[in-house]
DORO-287631 format. One record per residue (C-alpha): residue number from 1; x, y, z. Coordinates in pm, 1 decimal, decimal comma. Each point is the difference from the previous one (the first is absolute). Layout:
REM residues N
drenti->NUM	xx->X	yy->Y	zz->Z
...
//
This chain:
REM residues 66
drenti->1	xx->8123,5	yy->1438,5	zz->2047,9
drenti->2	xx->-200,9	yy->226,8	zz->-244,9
drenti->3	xx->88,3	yy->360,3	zz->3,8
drenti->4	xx->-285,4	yy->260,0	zz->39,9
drenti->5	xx->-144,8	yy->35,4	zz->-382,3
drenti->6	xx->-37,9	yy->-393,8	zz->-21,9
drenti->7	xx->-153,1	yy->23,8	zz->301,3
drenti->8	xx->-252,4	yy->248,7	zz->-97,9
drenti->9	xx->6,9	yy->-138,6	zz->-336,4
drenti->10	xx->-100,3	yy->-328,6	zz->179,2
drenti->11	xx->-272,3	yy->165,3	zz->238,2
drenti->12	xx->-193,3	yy->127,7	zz->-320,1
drenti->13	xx->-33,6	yy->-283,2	zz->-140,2
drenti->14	xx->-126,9	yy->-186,2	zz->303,1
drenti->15	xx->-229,6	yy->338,7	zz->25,6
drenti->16	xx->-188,9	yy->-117,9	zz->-351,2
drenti->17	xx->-0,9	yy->-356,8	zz->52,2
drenti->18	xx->-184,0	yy->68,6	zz->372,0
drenti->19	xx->-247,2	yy->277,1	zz->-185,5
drenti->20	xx->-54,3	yy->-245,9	zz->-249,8
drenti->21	xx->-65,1	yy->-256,7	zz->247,7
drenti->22	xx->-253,1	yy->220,3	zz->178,3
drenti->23	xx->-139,2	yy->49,8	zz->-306,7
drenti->24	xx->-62,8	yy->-413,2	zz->-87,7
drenti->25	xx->-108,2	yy->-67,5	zz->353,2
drenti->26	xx->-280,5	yy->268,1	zz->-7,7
drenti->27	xx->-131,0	yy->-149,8	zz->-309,3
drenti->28	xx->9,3	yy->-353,2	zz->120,5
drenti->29	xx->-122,8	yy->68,5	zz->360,6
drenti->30	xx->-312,5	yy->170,9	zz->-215,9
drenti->31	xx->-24,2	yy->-325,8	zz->-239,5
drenti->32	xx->-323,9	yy->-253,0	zz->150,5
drenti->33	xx->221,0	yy->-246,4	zz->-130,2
drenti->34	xx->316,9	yy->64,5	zz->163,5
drenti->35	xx->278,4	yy->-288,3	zz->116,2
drenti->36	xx->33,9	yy->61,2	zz->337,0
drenti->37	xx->375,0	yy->-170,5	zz->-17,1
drenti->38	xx->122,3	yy->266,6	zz->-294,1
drenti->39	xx->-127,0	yy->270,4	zz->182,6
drenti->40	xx->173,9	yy->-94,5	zz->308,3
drenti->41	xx->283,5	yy->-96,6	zz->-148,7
drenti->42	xx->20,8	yy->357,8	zz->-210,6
drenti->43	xx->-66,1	yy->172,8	zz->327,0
drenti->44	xx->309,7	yy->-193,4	zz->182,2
drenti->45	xx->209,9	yy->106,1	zz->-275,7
drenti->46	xx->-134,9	yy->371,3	zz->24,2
drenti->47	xx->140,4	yy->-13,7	zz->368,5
drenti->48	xx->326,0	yy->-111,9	zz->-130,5
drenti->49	xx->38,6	yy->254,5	zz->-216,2
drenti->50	xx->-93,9	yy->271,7	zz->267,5
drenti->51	xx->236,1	yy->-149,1	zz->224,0
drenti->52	xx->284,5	yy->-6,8	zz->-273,1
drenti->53	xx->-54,9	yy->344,9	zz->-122,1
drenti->54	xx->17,2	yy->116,8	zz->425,8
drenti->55	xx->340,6	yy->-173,2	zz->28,9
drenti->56	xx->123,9	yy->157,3	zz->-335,7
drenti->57	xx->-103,0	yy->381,7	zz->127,8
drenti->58	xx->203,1	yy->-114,4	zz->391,8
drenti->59	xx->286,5	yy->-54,5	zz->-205,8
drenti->60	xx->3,5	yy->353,5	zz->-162,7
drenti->61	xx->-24,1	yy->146,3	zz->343,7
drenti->62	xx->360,5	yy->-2,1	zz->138,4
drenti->63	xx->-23,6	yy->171,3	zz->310,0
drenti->64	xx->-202,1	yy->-275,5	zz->144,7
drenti->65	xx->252,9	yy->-276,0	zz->137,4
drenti->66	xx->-47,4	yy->-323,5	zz->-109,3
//
């Protein structure tokens, strides 16, 4: 298990790469010649990241019970 810095050491880095994510999928959705399929698939992996970074903040909670 990670202890709390390497979690939050973790969480900013999945921070940048979702900003930076944002970032690529505005200028693609803007692009007339956009692929569909990258932009889809850059948007599933934005969720991923948003759902990893939500577990990674739970676990530095610890007055929730698991």
């Amino acid at each position: 298990m990670l202890d709390r810095e390497e979690i939050r050491h973790r969480i900013t880095e999945l921070e940048i790469e979702h900003r930076d994510l944002d970032a690529v999928i505005d200028v693609l959705s803007n692009d007339l010649r956009r692929e569909e399929l990258q932009l889809r698939r850059l948007k599933k992996r934005k969720l991923q990241l948003k759902d990893h970074i939500t577990l990674l903040k739970m676990q530095l909670i610890s007055d929730i019970p698991a």
